[in-house]
N, C-alpha and C positions, 0 to 999 in steps of 0.2 A: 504494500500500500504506500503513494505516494500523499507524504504528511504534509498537509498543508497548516495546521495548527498543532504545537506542541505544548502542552501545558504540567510542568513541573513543579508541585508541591507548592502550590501557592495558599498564601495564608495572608490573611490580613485583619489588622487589628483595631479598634476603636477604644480606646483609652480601658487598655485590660480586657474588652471585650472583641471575643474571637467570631468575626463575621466569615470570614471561610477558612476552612483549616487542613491544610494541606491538601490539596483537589489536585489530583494530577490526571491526563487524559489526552486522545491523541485524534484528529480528525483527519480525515486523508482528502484527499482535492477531491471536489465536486459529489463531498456529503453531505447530507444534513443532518446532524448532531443538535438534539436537545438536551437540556438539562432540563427536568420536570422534578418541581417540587413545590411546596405551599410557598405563600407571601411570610419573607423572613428567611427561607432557607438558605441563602447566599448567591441565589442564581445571579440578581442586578450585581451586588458587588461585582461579582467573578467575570461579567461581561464589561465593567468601568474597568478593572484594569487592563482584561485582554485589548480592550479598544481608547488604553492608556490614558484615560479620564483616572486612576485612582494610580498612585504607587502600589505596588505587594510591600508588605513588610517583611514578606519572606517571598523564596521564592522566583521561579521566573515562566515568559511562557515565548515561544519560537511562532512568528507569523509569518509565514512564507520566509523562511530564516531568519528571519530578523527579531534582535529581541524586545521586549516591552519597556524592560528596564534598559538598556544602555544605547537603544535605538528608537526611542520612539517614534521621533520625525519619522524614519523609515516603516514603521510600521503604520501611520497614520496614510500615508500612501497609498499601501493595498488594502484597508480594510474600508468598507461602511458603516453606520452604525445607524440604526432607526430604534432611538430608545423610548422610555414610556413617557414621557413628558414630555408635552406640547416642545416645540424646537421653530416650528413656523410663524412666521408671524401674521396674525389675525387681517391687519390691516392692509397687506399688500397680498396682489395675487398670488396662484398657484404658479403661475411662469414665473414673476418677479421672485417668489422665494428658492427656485431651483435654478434658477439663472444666477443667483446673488452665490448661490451653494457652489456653485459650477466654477467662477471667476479666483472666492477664496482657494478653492484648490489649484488655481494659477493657470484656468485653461484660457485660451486668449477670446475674444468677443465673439470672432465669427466660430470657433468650436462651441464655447459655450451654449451660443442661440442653438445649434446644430446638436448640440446632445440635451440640453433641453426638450427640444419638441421629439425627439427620441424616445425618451425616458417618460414623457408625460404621456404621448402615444400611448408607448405598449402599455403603461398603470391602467389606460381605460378614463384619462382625466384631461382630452386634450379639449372638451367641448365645454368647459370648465377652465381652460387653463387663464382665462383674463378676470374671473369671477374672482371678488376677496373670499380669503380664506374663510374668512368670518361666515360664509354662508356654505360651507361643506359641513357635509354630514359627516358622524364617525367614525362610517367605513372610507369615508373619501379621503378624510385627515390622514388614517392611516396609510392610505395610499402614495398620499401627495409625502409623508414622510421617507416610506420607503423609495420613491422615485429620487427625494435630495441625497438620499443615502447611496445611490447608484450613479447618478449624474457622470462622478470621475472615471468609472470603469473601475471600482476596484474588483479583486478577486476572491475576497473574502467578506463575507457579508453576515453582521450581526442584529439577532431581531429580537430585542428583550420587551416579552411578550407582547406583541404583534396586532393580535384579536383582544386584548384586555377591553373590556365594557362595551367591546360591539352584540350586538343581536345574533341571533345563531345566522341571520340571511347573510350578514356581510362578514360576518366571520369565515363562512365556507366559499366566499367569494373571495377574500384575501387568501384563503388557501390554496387555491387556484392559481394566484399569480406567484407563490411562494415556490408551489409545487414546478409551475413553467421556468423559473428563474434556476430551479436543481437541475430540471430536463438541460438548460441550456449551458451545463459546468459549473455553474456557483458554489462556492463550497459555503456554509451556512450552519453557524451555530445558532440554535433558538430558544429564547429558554419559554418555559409556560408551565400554569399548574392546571391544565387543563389534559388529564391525562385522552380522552377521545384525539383530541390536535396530536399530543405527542404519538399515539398511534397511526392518525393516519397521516402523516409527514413524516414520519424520521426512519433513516435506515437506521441510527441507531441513537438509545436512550442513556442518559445516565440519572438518575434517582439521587434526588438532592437532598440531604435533612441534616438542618442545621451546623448549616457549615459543610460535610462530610460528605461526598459522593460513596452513596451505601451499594450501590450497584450498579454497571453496565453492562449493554447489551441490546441486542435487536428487540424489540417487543415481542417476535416470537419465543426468543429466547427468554426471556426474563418472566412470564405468560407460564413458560414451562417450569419456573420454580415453582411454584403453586399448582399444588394437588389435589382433588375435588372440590366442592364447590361449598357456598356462604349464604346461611340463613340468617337474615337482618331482621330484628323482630325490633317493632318500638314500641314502646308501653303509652296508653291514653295517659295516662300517669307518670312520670317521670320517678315520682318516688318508689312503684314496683318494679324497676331494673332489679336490683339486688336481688328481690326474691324471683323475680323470673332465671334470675342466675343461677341460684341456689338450686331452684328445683331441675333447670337442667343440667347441675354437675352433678345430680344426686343421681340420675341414670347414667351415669358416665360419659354424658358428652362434652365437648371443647367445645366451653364458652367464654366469650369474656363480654367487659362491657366500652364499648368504643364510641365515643362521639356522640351521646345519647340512644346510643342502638347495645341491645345484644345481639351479638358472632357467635353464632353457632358455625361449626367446619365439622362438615360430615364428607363421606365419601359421595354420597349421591343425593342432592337436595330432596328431587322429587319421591326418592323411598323414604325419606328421611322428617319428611313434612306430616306425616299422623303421629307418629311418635311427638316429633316434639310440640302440636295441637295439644295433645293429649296432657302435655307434664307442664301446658301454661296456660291450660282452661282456665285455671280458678282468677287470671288475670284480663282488665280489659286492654285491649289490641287494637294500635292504631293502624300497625301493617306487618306482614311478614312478605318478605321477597327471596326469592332463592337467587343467588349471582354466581355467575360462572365464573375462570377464572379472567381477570381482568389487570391493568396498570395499575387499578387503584387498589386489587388485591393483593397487590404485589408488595406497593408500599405500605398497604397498612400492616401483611407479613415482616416486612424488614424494621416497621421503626412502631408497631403497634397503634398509630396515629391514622387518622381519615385524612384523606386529601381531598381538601373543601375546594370545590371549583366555582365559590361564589355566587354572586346572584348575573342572569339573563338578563340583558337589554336595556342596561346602564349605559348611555351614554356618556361616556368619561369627559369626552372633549368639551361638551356643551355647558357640564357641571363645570369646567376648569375653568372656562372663560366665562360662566357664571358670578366662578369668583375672585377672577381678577377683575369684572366690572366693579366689585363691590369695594373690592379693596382702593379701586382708581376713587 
């Protein structure tokens, strides 16, 4: 495999507190590499220093050879970066802000105009491109973000979470142009805690918690750690967890209590669903689902935690510049 990112034991620290800690990992050209983990795991960190917005305090990582720490400038070169915080500015259009992206990287006027309307093209934002930003939607923001991140040509392209507060329509619409961008060579780290996204995008995952990458691998591969399947039972009651627990460790099954749910793991959900009816009659029952094995089964096996994929069809961008009105 020809490595286009090398990331070696990086670790970094906020006055005693360890935001990633030693993450080491390798991505080869023209892959797409996720880091999936909750909000807090160290994904943003790990993406601000590969894309040398942060120092490591330990640590180092190789972009297209070049290192983070004693080459920046040089790594600033080949990578993109489309990160989760507005970077556009509201008041000027979709062309003026990818034009203005295009020049900082030193391209001259007439290349500039010319990878401009390139890049805004293929996003799907060319019939928009004179509109203020201020009047794009969420998914178009996103768009017009990844489009400044491309402008230069670079070869390595980072997307710290990408689809964050869009609606599921334009979410699997940006997935689309993510997926065309890998078809066409990109190599591409992304991070999201949206385990659905990290499966259907990534050749391969790594599982992020708190700080420590707990696991890599292909989603089929990682899928295959996990062995039968997860009965999720949630009580109308929140106070009878416990004894719903109780009664099913008293027939000997593996349970625990997760996230407001109990995890039963049996080998076969659907033989396995009158038996455990039966030892949590005496409680009332908002639901029970049987899951098969999954990314999110994966994670809650390695770090015993839920991986919360938050709330649908939050518009993020709208709320932000909501509240930088308020603040003006």
């Amino acid at each position: 495999m020809s490595v286009a990112v090398d990331v070696r034991s990086l670790v970094k620290e906020f006055n005693g507190f360890r935001a990633v800690d030693g993450v080491s990992f390798k991505i080869g050209r023209g892959e797409l590499f996720s880091l999936l983990g909750p909000n807090g795991a160290g994904k943003t960190t790990t993406i601000k220093m590969l894309s040398t917005l942060l120092r490591p305090t330990r640590g180092d990582a190789l972009i297209e050879g070049f290192s983070v720490v004693k080459e920046p400038g040089r790594v600033r070169r080949v990578i993109g970066l489309a990160p989760q915080d507005l970077t556009a500015d509201d008041e000027m259009t979709g062309w003026d802000n990818v034009y203005i992206q295009a020049r900082l990287y030193g391209l001259n006027r007439s290349d500039a105009r010319r990878r401009t309307r390139e890049v805004l093209q293929w996003i799907g934002l060319w019939d928009a491109a004179h509109r203020k930003v201020a009047t794009y939607s969420g998914g178009m923001r996103r768009r017009l973000e990844i489009a400044m991140s491309l402008v230069h040509e670079p070869t390595v392209l980072f997307l710290d979470e990408p689809t964050l507060g869009l609606d599921v329509q334009s979410r699997r619409g940006l997935w689309r142009h993510i997926t065309r961008l890998k078809g066409e060579g990109m190599t591409i780290l992304l991070t999201t805690h949206y385990m659905e996204e990290a499966e259907a995008l990534s050749d391969r995952v790594a599982i992020m918690h708190r700080g420590r990458i707990v696991a890599i691998g292909t989603p089929d591969e990682l899928k295959s750690r996990v062995t039968g399947d997860s009965i999720y039972i949630e009580p109308v009651d929140p106070e009878d967890l416990q004894g719903i627990l109780e009664s099913l460790e008293s027939l000997g099954l593996d349970a625990s209590i997760i996230s407001g749910r109990v995890v039963v793991r049996v080998e076969r959900g659907d033989s396995a669903i009158p038996i455990v009816a039966r030892a949590i009659g005496g409680f009332r029952v908002k639901s029970m689902n049987i899951v098969r094995p999954t990314l999110e089964e994966v994670f809650i096996r390695l770090t015993g935690e839920a991986l919360s994929e938050g709330e649908e069809g939050i518009d993020t961008f709208k709320f932000r510049r909501m509240l930088r009105s308020v603040r003006r």
